[in-house]
C-alpha positions as CSV (number, residue, x, y, z in Angstrom):
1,X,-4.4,-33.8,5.0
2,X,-4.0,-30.7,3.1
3,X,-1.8,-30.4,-0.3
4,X,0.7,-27.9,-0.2
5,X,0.3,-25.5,-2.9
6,X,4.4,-24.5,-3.4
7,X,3.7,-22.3,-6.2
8,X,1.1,-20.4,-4.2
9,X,3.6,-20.1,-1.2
10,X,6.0,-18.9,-3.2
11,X,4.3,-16.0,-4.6
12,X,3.0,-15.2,-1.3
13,X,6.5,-14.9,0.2
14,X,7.6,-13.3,-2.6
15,X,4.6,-10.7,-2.0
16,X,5.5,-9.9,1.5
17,X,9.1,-9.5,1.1
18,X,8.4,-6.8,-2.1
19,X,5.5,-5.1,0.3
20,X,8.1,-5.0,3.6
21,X,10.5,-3.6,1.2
22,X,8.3,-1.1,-0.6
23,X,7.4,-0.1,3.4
24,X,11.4,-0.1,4.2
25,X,12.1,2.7,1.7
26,X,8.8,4.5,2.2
27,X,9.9,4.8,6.3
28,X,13.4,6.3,4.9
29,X,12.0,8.5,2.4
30,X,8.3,9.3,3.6
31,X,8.0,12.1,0.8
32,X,8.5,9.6,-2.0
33,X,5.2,8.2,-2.4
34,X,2.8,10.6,-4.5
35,X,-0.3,12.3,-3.1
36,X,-4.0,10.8,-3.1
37,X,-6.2,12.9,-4.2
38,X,-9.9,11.8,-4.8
39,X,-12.6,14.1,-6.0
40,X,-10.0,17.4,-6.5
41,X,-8.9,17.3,-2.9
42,X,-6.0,15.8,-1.2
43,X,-6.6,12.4,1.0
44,X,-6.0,13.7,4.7
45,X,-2.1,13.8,3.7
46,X,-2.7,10.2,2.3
47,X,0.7,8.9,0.1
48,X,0.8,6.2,-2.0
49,X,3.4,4.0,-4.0
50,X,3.0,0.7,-5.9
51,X,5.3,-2.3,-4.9
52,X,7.7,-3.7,-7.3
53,X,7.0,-7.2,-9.2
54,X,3.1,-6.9,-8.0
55,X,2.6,-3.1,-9.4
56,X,-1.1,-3.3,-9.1
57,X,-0.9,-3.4,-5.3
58,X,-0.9,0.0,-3.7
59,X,0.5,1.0,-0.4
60,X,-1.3,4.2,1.1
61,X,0.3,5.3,3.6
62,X,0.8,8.5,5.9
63,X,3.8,10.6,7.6
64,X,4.3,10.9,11.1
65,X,6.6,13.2,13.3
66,X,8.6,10.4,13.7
67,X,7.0,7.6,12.0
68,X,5.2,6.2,8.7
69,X,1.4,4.7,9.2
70,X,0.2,2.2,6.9
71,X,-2.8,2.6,6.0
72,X,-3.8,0.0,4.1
73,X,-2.8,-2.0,1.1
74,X,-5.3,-2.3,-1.9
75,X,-5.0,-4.4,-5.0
76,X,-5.5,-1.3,-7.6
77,X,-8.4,-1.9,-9.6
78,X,-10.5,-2.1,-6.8
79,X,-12.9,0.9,-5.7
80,X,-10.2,3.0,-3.7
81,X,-11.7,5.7,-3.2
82,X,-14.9,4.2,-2.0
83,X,-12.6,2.0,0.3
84,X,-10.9,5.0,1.8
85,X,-13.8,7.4,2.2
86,X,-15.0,4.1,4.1
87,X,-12.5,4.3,6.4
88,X,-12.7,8.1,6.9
89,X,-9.3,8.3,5.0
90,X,-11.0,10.8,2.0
């Protein structure tokens, strides 16, 4: 039987409501989020914005003709850029 860790729960609802949110007003206002730009050049039209209550968390994201994508979701001080080139996002 596993203990329940509430606390731990709690945080992690808390989390995905403030990162669905953060998502919510990116898709309404795709421009809001600043530009990437890694190494003096811009991020294949990569965005980001932080979420509220967990500001080291970083949504990158990009516009679409009629749609945002999310790309990912990093904790900050993590190597971004290295995570992003990675992907083929830099």
């Amino acid at each position: 039987m596993y203990l329940l860790d509430v606390a731990g729960e709690a945080t992690a609802i808390r989390f995905t409501e403030s990162a669905q949110g953060t998502i919510d007003r990116i898709a309404g206002m795709p421009g809001m989020g600043a530009p990437v730009e890694y190494r003096r050049r811009r991020a294949k039209y990569l965005r980001f914005m932080t979420i509220p209550r967990f500001r080291k968390y970083l949504v990158f994201y990009r516009e679409r003709s009629d749609h945002i994508e999310v790309v990912r979701i990093l904790y900050g001080r993590r190597d971004v850029p290295k995570l992003l080139a990675d992907e083929g996002n830099v």
